[in-house]
Each structure stands twice: as C-alpha cells, then as structure tokens.
ZALOFI-412539 format. One record per atom (N, C-alpha, C): residue in one letter; x, y, z. Coordinates in steps of 0.001 Angstrom, whole numbers, plus 500000, padded with zeros to 6 digits. Layout:
REM ZALOFI-412539
aXYZ
...
//
This chain:
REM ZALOFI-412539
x900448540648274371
x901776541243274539
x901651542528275359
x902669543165276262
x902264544024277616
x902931545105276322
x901957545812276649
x902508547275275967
x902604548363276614
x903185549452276751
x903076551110277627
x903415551856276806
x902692552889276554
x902941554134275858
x902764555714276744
x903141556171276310
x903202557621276837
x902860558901275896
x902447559981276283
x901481560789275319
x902334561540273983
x901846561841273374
x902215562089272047
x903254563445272231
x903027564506273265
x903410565310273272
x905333564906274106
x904602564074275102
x906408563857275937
x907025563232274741
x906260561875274366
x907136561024273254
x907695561914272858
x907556562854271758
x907791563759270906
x909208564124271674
x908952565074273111
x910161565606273795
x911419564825273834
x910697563093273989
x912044562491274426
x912967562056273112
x911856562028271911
x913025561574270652
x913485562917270513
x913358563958270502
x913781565004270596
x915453565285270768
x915128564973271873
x916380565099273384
x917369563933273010
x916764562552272351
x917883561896272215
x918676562307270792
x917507563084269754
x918350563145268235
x919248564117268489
x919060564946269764
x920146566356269722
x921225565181270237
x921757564303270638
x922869563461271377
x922973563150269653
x922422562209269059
x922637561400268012
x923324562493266975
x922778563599266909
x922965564550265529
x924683564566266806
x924795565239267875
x926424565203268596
x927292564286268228
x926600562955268017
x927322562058267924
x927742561677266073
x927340562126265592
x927378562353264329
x928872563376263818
x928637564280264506
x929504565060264182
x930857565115265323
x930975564372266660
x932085564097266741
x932597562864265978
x932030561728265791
x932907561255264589
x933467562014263626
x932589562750263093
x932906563705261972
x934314564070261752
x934465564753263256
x935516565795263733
x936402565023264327
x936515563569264492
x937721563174265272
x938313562385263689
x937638562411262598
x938211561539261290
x938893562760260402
x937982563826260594
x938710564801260259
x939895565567260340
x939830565304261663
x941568565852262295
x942144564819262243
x942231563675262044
x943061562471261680
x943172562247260213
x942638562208259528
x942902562649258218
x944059563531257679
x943808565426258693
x944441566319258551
x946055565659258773
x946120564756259882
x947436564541260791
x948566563665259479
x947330562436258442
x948043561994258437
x948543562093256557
x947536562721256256
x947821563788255254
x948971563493254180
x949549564589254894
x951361564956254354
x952099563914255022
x952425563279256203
x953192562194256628
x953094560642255915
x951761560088255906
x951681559085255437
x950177558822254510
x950113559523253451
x948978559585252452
x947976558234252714
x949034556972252148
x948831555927252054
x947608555320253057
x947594555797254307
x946650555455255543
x945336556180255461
x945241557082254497
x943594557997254422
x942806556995253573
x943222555582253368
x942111554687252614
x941420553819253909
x942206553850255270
x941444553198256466
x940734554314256897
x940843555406256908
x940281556601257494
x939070556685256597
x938935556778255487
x938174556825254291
x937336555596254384
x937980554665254584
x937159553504255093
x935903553593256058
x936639553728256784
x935697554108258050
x934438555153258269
x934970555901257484
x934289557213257315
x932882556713256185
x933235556127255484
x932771555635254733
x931269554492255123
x931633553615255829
x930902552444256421
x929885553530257300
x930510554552258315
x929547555106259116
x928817556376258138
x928865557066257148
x928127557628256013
x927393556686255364
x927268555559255636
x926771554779254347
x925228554603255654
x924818554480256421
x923509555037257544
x924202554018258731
x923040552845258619
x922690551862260361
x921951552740261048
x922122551531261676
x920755552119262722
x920901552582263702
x922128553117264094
x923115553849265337
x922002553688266751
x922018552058266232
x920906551256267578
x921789551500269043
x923330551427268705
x923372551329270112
x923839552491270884
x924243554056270254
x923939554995270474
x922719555555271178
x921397555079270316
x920613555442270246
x919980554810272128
x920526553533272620
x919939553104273567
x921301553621274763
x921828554379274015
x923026555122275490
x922723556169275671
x921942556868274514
x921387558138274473
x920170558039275287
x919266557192275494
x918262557068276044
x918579556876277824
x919418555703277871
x919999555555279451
x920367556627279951
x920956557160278974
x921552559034280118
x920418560132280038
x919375560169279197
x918105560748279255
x917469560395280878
x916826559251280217
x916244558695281092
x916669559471283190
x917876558395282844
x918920558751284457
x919148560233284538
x918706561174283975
x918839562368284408
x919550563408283700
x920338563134282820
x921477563663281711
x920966564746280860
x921560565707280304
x920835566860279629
x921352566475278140
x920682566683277370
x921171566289275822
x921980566969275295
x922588568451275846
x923378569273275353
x924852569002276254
x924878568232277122
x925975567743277621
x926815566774276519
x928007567647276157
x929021567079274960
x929580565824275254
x929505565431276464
x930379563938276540
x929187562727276523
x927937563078276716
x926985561863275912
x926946562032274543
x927580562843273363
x927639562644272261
x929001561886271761
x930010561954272809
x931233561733272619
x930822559667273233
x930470559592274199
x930219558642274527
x929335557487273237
x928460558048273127
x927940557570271122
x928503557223270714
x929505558680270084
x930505558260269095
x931124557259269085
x931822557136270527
x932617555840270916
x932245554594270687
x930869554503270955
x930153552779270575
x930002553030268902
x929840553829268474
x929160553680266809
x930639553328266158
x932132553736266796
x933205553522266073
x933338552140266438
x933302551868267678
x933239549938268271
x932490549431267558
x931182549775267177
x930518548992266147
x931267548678264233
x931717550095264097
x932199550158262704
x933256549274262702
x934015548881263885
x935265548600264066
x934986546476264196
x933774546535264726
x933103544973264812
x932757544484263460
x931784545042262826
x931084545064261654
x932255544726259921
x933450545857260298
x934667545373259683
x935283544461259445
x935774543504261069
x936172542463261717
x935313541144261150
x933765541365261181
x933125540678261119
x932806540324259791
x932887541172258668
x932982540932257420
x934241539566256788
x934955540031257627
x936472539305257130
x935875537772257842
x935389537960258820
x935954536410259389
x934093535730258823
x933461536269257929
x932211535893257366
x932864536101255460
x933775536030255587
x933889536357254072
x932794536667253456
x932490538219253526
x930917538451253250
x931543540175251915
x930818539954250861
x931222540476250085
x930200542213250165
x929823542217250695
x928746543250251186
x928469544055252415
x928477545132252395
x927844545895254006
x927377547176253641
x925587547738253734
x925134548498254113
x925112548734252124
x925010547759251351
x925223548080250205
x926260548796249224
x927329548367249957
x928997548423250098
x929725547728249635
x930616547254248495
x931568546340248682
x932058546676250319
x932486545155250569
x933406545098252093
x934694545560251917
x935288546101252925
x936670546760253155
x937171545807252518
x937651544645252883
x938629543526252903
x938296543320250651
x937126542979249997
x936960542955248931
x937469544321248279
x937118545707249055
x937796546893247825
x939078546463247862
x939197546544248959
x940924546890248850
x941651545483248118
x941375544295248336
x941827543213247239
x941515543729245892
x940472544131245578
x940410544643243854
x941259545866243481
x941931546433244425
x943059547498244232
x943681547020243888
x944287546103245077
x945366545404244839
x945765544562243046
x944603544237243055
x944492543003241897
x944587544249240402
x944148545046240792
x944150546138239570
x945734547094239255
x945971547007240296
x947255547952240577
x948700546513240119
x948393545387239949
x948941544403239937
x950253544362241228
x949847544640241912
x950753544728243169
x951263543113243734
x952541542764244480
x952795541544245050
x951927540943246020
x952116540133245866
x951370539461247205
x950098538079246861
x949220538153247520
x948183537813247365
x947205538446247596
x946205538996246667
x945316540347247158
x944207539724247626
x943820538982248419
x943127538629249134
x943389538757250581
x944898538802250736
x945284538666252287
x945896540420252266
x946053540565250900
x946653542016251181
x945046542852251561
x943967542722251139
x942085542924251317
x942330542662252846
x942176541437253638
x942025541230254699
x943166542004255851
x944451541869255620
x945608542604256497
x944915544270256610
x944162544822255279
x943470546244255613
x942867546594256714
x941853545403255883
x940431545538256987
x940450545243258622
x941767544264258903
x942108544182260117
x942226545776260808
x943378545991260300
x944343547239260580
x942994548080260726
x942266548370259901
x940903549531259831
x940154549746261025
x939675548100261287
x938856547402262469
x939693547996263670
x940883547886264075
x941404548126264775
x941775549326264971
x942199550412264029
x941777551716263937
x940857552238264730
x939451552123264361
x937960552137264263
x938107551873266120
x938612550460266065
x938672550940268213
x939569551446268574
x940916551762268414
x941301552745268921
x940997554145268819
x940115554633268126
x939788555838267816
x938825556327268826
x937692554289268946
x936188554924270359
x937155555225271374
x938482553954271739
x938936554506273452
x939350555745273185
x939983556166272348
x940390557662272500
x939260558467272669
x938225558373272869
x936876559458272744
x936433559571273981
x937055558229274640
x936730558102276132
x937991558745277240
x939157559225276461
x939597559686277378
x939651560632278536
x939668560131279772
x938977561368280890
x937687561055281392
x936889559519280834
x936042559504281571
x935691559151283019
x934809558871283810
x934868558480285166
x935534556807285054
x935912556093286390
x935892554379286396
x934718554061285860
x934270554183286475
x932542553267286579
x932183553288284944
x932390554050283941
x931704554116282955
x933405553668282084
x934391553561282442
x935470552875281941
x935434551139282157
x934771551033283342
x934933549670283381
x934070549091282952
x932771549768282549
x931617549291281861
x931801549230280471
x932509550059279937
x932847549916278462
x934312548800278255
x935084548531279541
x935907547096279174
x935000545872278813
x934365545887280173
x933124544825279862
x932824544392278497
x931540545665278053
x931722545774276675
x932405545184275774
x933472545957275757
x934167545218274734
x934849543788274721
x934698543287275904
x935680541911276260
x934299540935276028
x933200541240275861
x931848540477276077
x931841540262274083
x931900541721273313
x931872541668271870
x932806540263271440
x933818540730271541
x935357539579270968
x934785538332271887
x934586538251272614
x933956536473273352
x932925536005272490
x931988536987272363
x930948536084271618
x931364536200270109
x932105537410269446
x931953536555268210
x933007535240268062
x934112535045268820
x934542533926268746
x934079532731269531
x932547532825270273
x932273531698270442
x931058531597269513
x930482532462268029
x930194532329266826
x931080531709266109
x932352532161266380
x933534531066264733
x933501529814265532
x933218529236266630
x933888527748267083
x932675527222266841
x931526527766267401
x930305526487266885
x930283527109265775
x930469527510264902
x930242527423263540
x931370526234263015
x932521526439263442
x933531525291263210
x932861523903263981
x932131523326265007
x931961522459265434
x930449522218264790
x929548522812264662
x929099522818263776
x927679521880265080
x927740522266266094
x927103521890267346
x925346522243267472
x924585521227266851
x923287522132266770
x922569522129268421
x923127522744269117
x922737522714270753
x921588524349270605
x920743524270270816
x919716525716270826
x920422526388271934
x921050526157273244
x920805527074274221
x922594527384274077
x923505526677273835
x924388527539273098
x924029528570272248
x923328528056271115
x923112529590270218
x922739530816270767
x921293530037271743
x920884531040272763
x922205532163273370
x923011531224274149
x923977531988274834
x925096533224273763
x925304532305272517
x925616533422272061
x925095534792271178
x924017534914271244
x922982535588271011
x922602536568272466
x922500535844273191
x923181537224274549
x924101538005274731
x925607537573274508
x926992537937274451
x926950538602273222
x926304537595272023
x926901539043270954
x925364540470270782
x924626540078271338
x923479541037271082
x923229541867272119
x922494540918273600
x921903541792274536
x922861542257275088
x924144541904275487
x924946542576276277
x925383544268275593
x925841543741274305
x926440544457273196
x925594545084273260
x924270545270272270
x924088546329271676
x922896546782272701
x922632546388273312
x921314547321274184
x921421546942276001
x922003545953276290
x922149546039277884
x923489546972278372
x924936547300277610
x925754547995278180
x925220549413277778
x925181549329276428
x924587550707276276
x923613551821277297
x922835551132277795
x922076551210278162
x922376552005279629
x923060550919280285
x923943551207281163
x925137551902281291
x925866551985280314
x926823553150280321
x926551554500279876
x925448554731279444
x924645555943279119
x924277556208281297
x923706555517281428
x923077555969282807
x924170556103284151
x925506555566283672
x926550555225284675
x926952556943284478
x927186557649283063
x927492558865282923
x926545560003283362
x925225559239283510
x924267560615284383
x924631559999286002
x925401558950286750
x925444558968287839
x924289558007288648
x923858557093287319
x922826556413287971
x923226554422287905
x924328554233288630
x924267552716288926
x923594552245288703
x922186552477289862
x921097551668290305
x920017550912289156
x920065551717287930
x919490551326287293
x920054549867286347
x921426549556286760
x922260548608285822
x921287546688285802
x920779546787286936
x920165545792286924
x918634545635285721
x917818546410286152
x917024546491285310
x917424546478283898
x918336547646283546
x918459547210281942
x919419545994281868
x920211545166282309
x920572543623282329
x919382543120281774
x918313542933282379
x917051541966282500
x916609542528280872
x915923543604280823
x915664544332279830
x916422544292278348
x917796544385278834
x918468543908277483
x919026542825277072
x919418541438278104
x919702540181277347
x918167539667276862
x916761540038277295
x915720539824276662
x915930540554275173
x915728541459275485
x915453542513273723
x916777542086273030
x917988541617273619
x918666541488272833
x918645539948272046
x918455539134272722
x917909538406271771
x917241538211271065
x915860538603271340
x915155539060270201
x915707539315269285
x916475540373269112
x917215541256268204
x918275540029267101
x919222539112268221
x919481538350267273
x919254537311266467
x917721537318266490
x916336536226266383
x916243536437265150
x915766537863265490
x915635538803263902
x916170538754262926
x917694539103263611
x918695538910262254
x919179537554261739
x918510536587262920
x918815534995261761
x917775534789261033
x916228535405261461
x915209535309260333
x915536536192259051
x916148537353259063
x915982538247258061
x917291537927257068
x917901537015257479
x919427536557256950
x918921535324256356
x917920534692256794
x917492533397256095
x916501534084254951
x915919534574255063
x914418535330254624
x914584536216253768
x915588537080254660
x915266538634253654
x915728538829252726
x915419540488252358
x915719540689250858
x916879541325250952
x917768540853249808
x919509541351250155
x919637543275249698
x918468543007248594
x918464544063248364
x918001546215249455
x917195545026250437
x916756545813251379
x917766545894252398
x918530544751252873
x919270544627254078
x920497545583253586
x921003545344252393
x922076545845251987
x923395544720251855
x923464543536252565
x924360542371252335
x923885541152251880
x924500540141251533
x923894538985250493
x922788538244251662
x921705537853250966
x920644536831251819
x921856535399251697
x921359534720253502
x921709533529253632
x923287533361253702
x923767534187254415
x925088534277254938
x925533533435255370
x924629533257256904
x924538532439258093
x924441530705257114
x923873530594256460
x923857529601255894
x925183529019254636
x925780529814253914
x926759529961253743
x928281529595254362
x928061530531255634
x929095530574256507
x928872529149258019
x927913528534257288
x927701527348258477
x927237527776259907
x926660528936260195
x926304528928261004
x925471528796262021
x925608528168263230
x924811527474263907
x923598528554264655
x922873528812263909
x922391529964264692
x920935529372265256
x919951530095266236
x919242529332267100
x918064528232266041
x917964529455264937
x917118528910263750
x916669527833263646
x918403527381263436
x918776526435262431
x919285525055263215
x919818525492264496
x919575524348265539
x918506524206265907
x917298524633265850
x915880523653266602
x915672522959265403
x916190523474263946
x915581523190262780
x916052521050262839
x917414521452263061
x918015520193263266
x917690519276264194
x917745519834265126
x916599519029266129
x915323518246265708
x914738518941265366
x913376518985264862
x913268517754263765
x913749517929262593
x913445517792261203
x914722516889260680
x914322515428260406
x915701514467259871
x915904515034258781
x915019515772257581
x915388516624256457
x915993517433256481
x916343518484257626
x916963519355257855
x918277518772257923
x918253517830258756
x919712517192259150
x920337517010257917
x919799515603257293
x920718515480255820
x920825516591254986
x920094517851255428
x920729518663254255
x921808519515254810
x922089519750256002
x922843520455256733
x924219519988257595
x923816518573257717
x925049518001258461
x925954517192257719
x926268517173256097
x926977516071255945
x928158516464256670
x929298515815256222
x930612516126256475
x931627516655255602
x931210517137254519
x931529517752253519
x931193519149253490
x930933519681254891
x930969520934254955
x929798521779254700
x928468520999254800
x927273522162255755
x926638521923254129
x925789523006254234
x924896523765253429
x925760524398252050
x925241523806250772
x925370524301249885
x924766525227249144
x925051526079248084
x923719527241247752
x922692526916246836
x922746525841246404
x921664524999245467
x920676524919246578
x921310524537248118
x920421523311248514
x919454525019249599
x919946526277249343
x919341527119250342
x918056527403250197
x917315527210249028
x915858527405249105
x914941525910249438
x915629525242249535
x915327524202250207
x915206524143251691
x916055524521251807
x916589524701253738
x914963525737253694
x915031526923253136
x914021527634253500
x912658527285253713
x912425526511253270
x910846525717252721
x911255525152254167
x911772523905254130
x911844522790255482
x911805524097256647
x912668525054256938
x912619525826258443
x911024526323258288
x910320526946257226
x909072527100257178
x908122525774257834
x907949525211256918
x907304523444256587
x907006522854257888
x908356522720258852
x909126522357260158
x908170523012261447
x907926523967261108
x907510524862262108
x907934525995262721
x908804525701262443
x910390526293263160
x910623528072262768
x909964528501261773
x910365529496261513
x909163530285262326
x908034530127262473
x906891530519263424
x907244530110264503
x908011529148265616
x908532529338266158
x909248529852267239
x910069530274266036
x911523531536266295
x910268532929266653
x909534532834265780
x908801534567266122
x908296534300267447
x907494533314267621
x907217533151269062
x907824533382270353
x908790533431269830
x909991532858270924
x910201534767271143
x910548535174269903
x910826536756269641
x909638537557271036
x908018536891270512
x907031537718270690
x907402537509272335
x907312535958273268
x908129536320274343
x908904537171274974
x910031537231274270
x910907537860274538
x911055539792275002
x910024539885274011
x909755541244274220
x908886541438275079
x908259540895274750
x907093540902276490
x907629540581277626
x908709539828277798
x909834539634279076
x910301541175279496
x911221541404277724
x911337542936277991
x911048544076279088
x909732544224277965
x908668545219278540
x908204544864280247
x907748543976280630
x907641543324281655
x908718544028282839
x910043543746282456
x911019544605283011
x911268545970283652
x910005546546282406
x910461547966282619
x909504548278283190
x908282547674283926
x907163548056284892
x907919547901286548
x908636547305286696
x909803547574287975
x910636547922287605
x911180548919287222
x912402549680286784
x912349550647287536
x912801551408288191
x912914552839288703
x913084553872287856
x912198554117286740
x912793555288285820
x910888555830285402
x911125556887284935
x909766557440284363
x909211556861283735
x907956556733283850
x906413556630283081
x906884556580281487
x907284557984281188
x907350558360279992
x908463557406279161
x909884557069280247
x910143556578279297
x910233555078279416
x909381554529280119
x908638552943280005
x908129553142278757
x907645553770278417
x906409553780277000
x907618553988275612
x908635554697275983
x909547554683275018
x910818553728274243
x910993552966275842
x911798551802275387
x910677550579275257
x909238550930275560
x908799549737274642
x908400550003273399
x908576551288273403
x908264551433271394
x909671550796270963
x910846551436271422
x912189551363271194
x912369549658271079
x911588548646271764
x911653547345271949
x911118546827270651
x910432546995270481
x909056546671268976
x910213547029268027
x910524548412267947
x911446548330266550
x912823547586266410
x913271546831267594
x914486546308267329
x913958544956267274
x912834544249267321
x912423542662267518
x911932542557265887
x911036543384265576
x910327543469264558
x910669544271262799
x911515544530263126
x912089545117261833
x912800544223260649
x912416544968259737
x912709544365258351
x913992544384257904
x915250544625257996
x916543544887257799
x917600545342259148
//
C-alpha cells in the first residue's frame, strides 16, 4: 500500500492550523443557534425543540469529517486558519450534514444517532405522553422533517456573500447528497443486487459528499480551482472506501461503539455493495435475502453474518477498501499541492477507510 508521511514537526503545524478552523467552526454554529434561539424565544417558544434539536445532534460529537477535509483544502491552497469565513464555510457543511443525518434517520426508521434517541422517535414519545391528536409517529416524523430542513437553511444562510465559484460548488453538493440518497431508497425498494450500482451510489452519497466537494470548496475559497481535479480522483476513491466501511461496520459492528443499532442496512433492505456481491456469489445468501416477503429478517441476521464471512465476501470488501486507498494516495503524488500535505491526507485517508465507528 503507497504511503507518504511528512515530519513530525510540520504534521503537528498542519493539524494545528486546521483545529483553529474546526474549534471556528464550532463556535459559529454555536452563535448562529444562539441568536436563533434568542429570535424565537418570546414569538414562538414552541420551535426551540428543532433548534434544541439540532443543537443537540451536533453536541452529541461526529467526526466533523467533512469540515475537517474543507479545512484542509483551504490550508493546503493557501488559506490562513484565522480567516473567519473558512470557519463559517465548516459550519455550513456540519449543519448540511446534521440536516442529512436527520432526514436520513426518518427515511431508515432508525431509532438511534450518536447514542441519541432519533429526532423523529423523541418527539413521537412527546407526543404519545402529552396524549396529543394525531398520530405520533407522523407527528415524530413532520418534526424531524421541518428540523432537517431548518438545519439547511441555516448552512445557506452561513454562506451568504460568498464568491460564485464556491456557491456553485456547494449547489453541486447539495443536489449530488438528495440524488444519492434517493437513489439508496429505490434500490433498496427494487431490491437490485447489481455491485456497480451500489458502487455508484457509494460515490454520490460518500466521495462526492463528504470528501471530494469538501475538499474542493475549501480550496475554491483560497482561490485555487486548479486543484478541483485532483481531489475528484482523490475523493470518489477515499470516498468509497469510506462507504465500504460503513456497510462493514453496520453489518459487524458494535452498536454500542457506533452509537446506532447494528445491521440497519440489513433491516432496512439495503442493497449495499456488501451484500450484492454476497448475492451474487452465494445461493445461501440469496434464499436468505431475496424472498418476496420482504428481505432479511432479524432472526435470520447472524446468519447473513457468518455466510458474508464464510462467502468470502467480507475479506473481499476490505480488499477492495485496501485498493481504494492506494488509488487515493496514488492521486496525491500528481497533485499540485505540498509535500507536507501529501503525507497528511494520506494519514487523513487511513483514518476514514479504516476506522471502527
């Protein structure tokens, strides 16, 4: 696997330089929930449980991964870390994320996030406690919408006043997020075990998302275009990886570590790259996964686990990962950017392929 590192002393400088952006970006969220809070206060009380919400999901940690790789693009391209609109720029993706992650709970009926009841579950147990009309399940979900949607109108507002170039990179963005997770709900509804579909959406919802725009709209704000190609290459690689990870650690992991229930994806029928070679592969896999009675049951999930092991398939997927990052890295030896921080986005590469939660 191609590795580059850089000396202990720059490393040091450059996480440095990006935590002063990250700690910025920390606290303009802070300060834009805060004065919205203040606004809505005395007018309409009732709305400080989406604000509270929100506030809430981004206090509770993550891995403010894709901050963290916008913070690096505007390093990198030339950007000073005490410049306030790369913290504001952060902010903006970490609320798009809070605002996805929300969205994404509801349409995963997933009772968990970050070791959280989900928006859409508190607020139904209000409901259900308060004995209020309705149905508190849809009155849970109508929240979490409204929240989600909050949550992005709050990033574009953070962006107001920025240049085109870094406006039209963040439409992108966001028109690339909403594509792929709804071309996640249709093959999950069709239920299509095709690998290079999954593949594809595992680009759209990962590399584009969380580490190729980033990446690039961090460097569009130091004034550096040129670099948009390279991190393309660089991030639909790492980004798949990335969503490699999270179908191994969703099959695999510990719920208790991740913070949401193990075997979601399996749950929620989803076709993820896993679980289509698995089908491919393995007539056992098939009958346990394809009847027509609607997928995978939870009796039958430690079963599924053994066969994706058994199969091959789960060694595999890492293979495929260990590729991938070496594609990566590979990338960033023709890149036009410093020494120093070649060695940093391949550390930065390792921890998003290889991590445990």
């Amino acid at each position: 696997m191609t590795t580059t590192t850089c000396s202990a002393p720059a490393a040091r400088a450059l996480k440095e330089a990006r935590a002063t952006i990250l700690d910025g970006v920390e606290r303009a969220v802070a300060a834009l929930l805060a004065e919205e809070r203040a606004r809505w206060a005395d007018d309409a009380p009732q709305a400080l449980v989406l604000l509270d919400a929100i506030g809430d999901l981004v206090a509770a940690g993550g891995k403010r991964l894709r901050p963290a790789f916008c913070a690096s693009g505007f390093l990198l391209a030339g950007g000073s870390p005490d410049d306030p609109a790369a913290a504001r720029l952060g902010a903006a993706l970490e609320l798009l994320h809070v605002s996805a992650l929300i969205h994404d709970d509801v349409l995963d009926e997933s009772d968990r996030r970050r070791g959280l009841p989900t928006l859409h579950v508190a607020r139904a147990a209000e409901h259900r406690r308060a004995g209020w009309r309705g149905s508190s399940e849809r009155y849970g979900e109508n929240a979490a919408i409204l929240a989600g949607d909050l949550a992005l109108t709050y990033a574009d507002q953070l962006l107001a006043g920025f240049s085109r170039p870094v406006l039209d990179e963040w439409s992108r963005l966001k028109s690339e997020m909403l594509v792929g997770q709804f071309l996640d709900v249709s093959v999950a509804a069709a239920y299509d075990p095709d690998p290079e579909t999954s593949r594809r959406i595992a680009v759209c919802k990962s590399g584009h998302y969380s580490i190729h725009r980033p990446l690039t709209i961090g460097a569009l704000l130091a004034g550096r275009p040129d670099l948009a190609a390279s991190f393309e290459a660089y991030g639909r690689a790492l980004g798949e990886a990335f969503q490699l990870r999270d179908d191994l650690i969703d099959a695999f992991g510990d719920g208790e570590i991740t913070g949401k229930p193990a075997g979601l994806d399996f749950a929620q029928h989803k076709m993820t790259l896993l679980l289509a070679l698995a089908v491919r592969r393995d007539a056992r896999v098939r009958a346990l996964v394809l009847p027509a009675d609607g997928g995978i049951h939870a009796a039958d999930a430690d079963e599924l686990r053994r066969l994706l092991t058994d199969s091959g398939v789960r060694a595999e997927v890492e293979e495929r990962i260990d590729h991938l990052v070496t594609t990566a890295v590979d990338v960033l030896h023709q890149a036009p950017i410093d020494e120093d921080w070649r060695g940093e986005l391949t550390e930065m590469a390792h921890r998003v392929a290889y991590r445990d939660h």
